[in-house]
Backbone as numpy.savetxt, mean C-alpha at the origin, in Angstrom:
# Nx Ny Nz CAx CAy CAz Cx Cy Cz
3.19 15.41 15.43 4.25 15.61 14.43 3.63 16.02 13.10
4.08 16.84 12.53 3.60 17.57 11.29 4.40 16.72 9.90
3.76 16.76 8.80 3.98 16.12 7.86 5.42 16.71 7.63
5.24 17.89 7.72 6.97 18.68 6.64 7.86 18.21 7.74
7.68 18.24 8.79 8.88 17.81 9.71 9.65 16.79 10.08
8.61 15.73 9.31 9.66 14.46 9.40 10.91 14.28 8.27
12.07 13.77 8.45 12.78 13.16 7.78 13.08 12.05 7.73
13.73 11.68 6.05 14.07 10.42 5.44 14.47 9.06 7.09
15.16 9.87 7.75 15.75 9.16 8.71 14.98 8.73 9.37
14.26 9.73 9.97 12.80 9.90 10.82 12.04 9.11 10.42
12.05 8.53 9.12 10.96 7.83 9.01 11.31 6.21 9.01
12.51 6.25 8.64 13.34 4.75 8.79 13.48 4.32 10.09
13.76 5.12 10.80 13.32 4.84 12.25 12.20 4.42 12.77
11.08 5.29 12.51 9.84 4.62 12.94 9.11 3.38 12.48
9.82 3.29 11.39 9.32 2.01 10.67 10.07 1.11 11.24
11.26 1.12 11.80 11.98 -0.17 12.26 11.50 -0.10 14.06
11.05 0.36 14.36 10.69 0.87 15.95 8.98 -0.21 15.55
8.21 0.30 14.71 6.91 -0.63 14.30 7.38 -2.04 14.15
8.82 -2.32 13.03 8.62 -3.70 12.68 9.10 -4.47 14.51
9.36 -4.15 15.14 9.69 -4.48 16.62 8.15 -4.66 17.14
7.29 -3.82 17.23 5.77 -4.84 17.74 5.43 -5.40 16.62
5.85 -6.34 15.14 5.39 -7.10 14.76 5.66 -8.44 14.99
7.12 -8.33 15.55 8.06 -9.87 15.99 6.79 -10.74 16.74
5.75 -10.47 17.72 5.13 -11.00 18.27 3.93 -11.51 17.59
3.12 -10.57 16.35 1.89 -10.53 15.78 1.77 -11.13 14.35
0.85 -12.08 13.98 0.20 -12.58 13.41 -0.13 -11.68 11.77
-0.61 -11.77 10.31 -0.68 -11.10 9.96 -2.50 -10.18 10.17
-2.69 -9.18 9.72 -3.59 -7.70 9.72 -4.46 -8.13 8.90
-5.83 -8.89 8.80 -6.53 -8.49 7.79 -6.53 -6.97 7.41
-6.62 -6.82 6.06 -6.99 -5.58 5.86 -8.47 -4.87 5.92
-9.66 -6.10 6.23 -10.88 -5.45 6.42 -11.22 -6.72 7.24
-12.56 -6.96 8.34 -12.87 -7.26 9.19 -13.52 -8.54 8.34
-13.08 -9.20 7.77 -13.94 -10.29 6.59 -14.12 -12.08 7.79
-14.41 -12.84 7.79 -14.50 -13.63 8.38 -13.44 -14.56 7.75
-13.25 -15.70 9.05 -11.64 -16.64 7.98 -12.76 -17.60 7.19
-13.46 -17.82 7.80 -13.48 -18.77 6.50 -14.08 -18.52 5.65
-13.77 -17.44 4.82 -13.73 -16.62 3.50 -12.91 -17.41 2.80
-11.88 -17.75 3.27 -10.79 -17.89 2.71 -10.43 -19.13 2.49
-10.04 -19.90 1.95 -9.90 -21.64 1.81 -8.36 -21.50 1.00
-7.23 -22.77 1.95 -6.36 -22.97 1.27 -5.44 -21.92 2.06
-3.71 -22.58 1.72 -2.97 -20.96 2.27 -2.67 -19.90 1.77
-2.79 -18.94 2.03 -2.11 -17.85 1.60 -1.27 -17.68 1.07
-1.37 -17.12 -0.49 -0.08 -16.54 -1.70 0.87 -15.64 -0.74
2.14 -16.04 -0.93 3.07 -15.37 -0.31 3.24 -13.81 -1.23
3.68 -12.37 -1.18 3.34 -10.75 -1.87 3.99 -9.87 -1.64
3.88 -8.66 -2.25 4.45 -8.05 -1.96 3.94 -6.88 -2.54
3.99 -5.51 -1.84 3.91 -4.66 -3.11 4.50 -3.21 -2.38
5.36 -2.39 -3.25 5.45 -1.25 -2.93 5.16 0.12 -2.82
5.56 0.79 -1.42 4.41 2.05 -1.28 6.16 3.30 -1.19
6.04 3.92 -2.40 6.86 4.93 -3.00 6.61 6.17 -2.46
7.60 6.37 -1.47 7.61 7.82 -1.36 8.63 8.98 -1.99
8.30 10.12 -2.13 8.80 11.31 -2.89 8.67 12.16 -2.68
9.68 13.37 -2.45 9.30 14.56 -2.09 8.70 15.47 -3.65
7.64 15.77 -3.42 7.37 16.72 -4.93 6.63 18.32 -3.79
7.18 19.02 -4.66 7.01 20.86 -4.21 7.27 20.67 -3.51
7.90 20.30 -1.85 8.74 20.53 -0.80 7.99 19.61 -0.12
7.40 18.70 -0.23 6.18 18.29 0.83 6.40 16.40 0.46
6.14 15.04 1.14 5.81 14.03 1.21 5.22 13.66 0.16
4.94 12.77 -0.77 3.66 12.29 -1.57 4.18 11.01 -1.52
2.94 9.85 -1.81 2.61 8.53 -1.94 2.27 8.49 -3.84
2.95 7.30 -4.22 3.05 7.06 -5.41 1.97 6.34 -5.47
0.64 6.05 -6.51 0.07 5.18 -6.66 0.25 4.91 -7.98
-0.68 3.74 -8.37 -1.12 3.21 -9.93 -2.71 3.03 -9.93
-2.94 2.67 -11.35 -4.41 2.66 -11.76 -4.57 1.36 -12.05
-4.91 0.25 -12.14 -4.62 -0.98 -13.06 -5.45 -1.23 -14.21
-5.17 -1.63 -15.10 -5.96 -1.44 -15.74 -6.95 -2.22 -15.68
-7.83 -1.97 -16.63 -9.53 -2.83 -16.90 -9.37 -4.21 -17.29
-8.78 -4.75 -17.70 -8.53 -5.99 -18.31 -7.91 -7.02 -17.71
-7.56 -6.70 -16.61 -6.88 -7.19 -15.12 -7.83 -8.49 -14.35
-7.63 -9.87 -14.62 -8.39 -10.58 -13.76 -8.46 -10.36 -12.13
-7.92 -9.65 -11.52 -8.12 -9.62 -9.74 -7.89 -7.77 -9.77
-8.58 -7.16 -8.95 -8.64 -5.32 -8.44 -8.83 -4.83 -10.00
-9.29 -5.19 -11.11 -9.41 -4.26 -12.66 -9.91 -2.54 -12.11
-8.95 -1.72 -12.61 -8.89 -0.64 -12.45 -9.02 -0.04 -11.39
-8.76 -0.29 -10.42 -8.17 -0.05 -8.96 -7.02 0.85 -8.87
-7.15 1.67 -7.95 -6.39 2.40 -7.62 -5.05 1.31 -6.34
-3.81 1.05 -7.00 -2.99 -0.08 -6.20 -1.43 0.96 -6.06
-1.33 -0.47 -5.57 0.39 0.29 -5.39 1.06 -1.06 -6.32
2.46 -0.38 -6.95 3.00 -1.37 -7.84 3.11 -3.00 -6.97
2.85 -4.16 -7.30 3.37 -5.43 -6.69 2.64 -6.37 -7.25
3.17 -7.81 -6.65 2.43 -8.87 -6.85 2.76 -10.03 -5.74
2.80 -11.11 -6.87 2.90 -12.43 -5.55 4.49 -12.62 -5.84
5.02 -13.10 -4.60 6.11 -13.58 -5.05 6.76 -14.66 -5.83
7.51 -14.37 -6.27 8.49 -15.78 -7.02 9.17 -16.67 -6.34
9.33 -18.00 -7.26 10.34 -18.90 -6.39 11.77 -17.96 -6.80
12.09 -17.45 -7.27 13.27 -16.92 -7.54 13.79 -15.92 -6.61
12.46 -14.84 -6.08 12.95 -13.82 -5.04 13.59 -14.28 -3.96
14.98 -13.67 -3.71 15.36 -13.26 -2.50 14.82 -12.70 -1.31
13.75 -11.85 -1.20 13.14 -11.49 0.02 11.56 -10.98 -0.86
11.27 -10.39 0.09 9.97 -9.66 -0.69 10.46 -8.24 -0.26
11.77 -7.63 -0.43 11.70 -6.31 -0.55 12.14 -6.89 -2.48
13.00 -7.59 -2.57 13.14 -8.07 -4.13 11.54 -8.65 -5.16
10.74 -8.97 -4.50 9.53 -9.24 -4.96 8.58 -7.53 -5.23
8.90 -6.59 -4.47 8.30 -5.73 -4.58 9.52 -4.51 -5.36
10.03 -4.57 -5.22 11.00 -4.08 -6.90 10.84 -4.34 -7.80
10.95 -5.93 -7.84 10.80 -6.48 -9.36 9.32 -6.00 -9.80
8.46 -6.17 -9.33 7.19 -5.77 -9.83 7.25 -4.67 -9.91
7.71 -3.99 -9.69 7.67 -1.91 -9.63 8.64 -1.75 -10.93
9.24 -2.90 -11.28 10.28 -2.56 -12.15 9.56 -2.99 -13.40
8.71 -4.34 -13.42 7.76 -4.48 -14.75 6.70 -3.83 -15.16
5.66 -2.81 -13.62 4.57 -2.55 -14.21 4.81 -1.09 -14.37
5.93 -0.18 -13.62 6.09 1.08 -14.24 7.34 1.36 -14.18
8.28 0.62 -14.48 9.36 0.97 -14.84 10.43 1.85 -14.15
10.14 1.25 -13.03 10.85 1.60 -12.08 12.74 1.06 -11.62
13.73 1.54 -11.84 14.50 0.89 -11.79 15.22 0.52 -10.18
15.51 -0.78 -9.76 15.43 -0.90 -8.22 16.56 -0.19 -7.68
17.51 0.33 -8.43 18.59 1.45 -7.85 18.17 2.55 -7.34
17.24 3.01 -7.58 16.42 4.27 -7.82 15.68 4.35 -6.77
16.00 3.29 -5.72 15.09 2.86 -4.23 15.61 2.59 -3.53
15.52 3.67 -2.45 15.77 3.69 -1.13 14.94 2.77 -0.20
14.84 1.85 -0.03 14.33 1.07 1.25 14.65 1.39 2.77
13.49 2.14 3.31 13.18 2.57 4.71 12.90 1.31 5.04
12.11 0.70 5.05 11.24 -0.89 5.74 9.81 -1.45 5.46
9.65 -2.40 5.86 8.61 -3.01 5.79 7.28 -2.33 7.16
6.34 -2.60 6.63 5.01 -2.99 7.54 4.90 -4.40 7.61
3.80 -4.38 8.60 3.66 -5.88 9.03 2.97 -6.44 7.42
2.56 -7.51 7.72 2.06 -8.24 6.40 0.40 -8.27 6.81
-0.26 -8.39 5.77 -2.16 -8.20 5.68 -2.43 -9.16 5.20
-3.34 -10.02 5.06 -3.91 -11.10 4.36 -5.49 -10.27 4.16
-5.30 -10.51 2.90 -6.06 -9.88 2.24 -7.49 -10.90 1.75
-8.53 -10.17 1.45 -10.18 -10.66 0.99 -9.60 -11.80 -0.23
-8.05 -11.44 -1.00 -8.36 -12.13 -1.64 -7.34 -13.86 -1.85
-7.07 -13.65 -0.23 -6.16 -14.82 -0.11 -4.30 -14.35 -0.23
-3.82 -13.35 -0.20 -2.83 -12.92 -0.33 -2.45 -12.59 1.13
-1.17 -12.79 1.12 -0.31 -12.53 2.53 0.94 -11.55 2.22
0.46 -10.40 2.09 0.82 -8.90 1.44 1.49 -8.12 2.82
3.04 -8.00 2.05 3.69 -7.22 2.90 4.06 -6.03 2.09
3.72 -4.95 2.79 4.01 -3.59 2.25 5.56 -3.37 2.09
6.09 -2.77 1.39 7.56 -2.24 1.53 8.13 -0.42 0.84
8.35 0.02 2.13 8.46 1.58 2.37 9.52 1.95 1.67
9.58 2.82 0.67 11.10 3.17 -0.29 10.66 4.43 -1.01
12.14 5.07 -0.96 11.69 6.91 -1.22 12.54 6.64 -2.93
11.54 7.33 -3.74 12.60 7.64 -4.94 12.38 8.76 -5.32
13.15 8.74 -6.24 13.36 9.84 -7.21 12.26 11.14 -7.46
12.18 11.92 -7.77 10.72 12.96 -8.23 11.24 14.27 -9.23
10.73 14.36 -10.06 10.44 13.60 -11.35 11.11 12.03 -11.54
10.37 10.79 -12.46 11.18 9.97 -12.84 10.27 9.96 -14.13
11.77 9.17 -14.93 10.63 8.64 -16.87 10.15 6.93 -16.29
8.86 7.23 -15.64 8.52 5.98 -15.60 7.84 5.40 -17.15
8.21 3.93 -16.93 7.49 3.55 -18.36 6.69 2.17 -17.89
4.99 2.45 -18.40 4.28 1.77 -17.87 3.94 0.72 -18.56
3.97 -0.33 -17.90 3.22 -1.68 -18.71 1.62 -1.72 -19.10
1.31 -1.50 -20.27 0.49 -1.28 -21.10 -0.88 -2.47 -20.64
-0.38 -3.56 -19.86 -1.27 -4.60 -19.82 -1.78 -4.24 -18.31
-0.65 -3.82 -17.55 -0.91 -4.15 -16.32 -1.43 -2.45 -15.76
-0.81 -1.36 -16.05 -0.84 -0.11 -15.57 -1.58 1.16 -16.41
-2.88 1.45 -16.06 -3.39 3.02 -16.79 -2.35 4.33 -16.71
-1.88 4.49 -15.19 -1.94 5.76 -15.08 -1.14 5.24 -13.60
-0.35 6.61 -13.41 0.61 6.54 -11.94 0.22 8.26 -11.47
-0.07 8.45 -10.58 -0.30 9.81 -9.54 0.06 9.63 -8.64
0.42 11.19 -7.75 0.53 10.97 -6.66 0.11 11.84 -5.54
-0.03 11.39 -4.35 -0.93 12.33 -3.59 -0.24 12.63 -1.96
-0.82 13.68 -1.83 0.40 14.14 -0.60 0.30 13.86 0.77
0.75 13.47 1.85 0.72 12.64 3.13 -0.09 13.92 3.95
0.33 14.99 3.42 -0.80 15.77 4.55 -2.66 16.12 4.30
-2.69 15.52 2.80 -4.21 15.28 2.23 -4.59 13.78 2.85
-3.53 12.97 2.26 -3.79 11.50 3.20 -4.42 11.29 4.35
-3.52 11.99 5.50 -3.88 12.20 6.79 -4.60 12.99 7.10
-5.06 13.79 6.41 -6.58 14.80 6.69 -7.89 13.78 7.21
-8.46 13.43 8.64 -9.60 13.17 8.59 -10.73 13.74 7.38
-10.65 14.81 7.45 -12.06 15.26 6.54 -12.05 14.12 4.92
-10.62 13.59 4.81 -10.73 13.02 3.46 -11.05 11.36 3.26
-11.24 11.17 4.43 -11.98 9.62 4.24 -12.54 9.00 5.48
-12.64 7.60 5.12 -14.01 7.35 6.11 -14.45 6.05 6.10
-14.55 5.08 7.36 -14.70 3.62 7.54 -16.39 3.23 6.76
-16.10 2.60 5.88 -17.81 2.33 5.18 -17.94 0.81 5.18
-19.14 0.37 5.64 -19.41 -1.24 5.53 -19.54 -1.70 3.97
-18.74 -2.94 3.73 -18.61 -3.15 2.32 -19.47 -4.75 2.41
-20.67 -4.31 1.35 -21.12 -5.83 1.71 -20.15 -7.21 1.14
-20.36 -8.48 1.89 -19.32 -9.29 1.48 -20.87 -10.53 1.04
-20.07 -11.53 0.35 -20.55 -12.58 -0.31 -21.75 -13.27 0.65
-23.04 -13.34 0.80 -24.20 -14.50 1.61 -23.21 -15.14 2.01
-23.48 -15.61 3.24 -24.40 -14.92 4.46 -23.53 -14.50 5.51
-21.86 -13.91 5.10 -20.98 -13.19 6.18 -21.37 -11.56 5.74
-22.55 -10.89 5.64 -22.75 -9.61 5.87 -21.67 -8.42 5.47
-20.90 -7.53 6.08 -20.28 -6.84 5.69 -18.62 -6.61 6.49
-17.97 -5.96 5.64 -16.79 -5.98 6.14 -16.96 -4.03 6.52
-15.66 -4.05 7.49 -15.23 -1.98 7.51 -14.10 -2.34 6.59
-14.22 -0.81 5.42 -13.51 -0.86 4.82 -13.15 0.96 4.81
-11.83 1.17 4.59 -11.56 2.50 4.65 -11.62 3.46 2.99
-12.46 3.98 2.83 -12.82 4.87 1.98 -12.61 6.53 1.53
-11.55 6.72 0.55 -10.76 8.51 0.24 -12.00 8.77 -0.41
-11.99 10.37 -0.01 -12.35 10.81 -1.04 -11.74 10.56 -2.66
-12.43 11.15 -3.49 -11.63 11.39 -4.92 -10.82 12.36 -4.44
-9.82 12.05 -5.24 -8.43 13.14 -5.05 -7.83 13.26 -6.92
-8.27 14.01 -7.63 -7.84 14.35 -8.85 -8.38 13.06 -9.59
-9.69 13.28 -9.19 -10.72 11.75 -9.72 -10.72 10.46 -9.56
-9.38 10.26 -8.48 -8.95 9.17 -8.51 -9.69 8.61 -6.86
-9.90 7.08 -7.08 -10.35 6.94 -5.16 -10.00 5.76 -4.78
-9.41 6.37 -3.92 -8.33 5.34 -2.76 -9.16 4.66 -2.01
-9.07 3.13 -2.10 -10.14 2.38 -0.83 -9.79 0.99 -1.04
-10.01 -0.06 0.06 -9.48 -1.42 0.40 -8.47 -1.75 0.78
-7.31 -2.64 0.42 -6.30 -3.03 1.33 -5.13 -2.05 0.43
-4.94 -1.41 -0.37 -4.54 -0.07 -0.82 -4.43 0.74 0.21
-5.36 1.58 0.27 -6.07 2.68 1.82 -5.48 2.18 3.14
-5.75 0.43 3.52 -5.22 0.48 4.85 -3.95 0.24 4.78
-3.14 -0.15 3.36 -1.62 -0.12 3.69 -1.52 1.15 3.88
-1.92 2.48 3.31 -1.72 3.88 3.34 -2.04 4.02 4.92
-3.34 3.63 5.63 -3.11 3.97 6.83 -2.57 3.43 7.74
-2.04 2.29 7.98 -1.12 2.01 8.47 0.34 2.62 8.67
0.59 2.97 7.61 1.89 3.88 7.33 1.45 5.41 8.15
0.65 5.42 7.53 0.52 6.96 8.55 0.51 7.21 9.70
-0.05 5.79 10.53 -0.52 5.60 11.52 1.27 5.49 12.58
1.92 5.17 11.85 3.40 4.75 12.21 4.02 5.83 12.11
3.91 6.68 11.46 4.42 8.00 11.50 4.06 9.01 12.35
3.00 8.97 12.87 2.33 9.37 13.86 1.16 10.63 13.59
0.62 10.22 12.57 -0.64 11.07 11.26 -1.57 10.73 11.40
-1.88 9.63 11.62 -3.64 9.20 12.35 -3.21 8.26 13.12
-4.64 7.80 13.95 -4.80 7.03 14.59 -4.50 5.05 13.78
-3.77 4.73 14.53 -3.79 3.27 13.58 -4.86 2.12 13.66
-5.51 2.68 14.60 -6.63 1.66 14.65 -7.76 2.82 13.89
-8.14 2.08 13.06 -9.02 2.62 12.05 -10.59 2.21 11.89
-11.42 1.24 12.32 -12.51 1.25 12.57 -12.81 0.66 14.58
């Protein structure tokens, strides 16, 4: 299946056809890290992965975070965080955060679906959530939390030639994790549990392979 050929529908479909083999499964590390990395349970998350049609074609919304950021400082992310006692679901946990760090308003979002959930290197139990908006929008960015928002197109995404499984060393004496690694794409570089929410999604669409290392 070719990138231009899918539609909005097409893709709400396949995402609800995926969340059907998750009913059975456990959550995805996002890199091969050992458990007991990890101490304590898992922050319940959320964060959203924005799609848009710009020049006739797919693109993925990202952010930059900024430098001053105690956890990912200047990382290439997708808008989110942990959830609240207040959220209603974590498609509402991943709005609201899209709505504080770039000003995103949650009307303005179409919700296709979820991916399964990842527990992440850094103790987070991170569920992706799939939603098409607007292109152009006046996003307005939170100055503390957000550098910069770009976006990059699902048929560069899914290009093998543009990235690549690299061992990431982890903390004495658990050795290294696979971690999935973009090229720069307009200086910017996509890699960690960012990258494998991106490939996952692709992988569901039917753009790469979903098993990735």
């Amino acid at each position: 299946m070719l990138v231009t050929e899918l539609s909005e529908q097409e893709i709400k479909q396949l995402l609800y056809n995926a969340s059907q083999e998750y009913l059975n499964q456990g959550p995805c590390p996002d890199a091969d890290f050992p458990a007991d990395m990890l101490s304590g349970q898992p922050r319940p998350a959320a964060v959203l992965i924005p799609l848009l049609v710009r020049d006739g074609s797919w693109h993925i919304l990202y952010t930059r975070r900024t430098s001053n950021l105690a956890e990912h400082s200047g990382q290439v992310a997708f808008p989110g965080g942990r959830a609240d006692p207040g959220d209603r679901s974590l498609e509402e946990t991943a709005l609201r955060e899209a709505r504080e760090e770039i000003g995103l308003d949650p009307r303005d979002v179409r919700i296709l679906g979820r991916l399964r959930e990842f527990l992440t290197i850094t103790n987070y139990r991170v569920t992706p959530v799939v939603g098409v908006i607007p292109w152009p929008y006046p996003f307005k960015l939170s100055p503390e939390e957000v550098s910069q928002v770009f976006t990059i197109p699902l048929s560069w995404l899914a290009d093998p030639a543009n990235y690549e499984v690299k061992p990431r060393p982890l903390p004495s004496p658990h050795g290294s994790a696979a971690v999935i690694y973009y090229n720069a794409y307009e200086n910017e570089i996509l890699w960690g549990a960012s990258a494998r929410f991106t490939h996952e999604l692709l992988g569901i669409l039917g753009l790469v392979n979903r098993r990735f290392s």
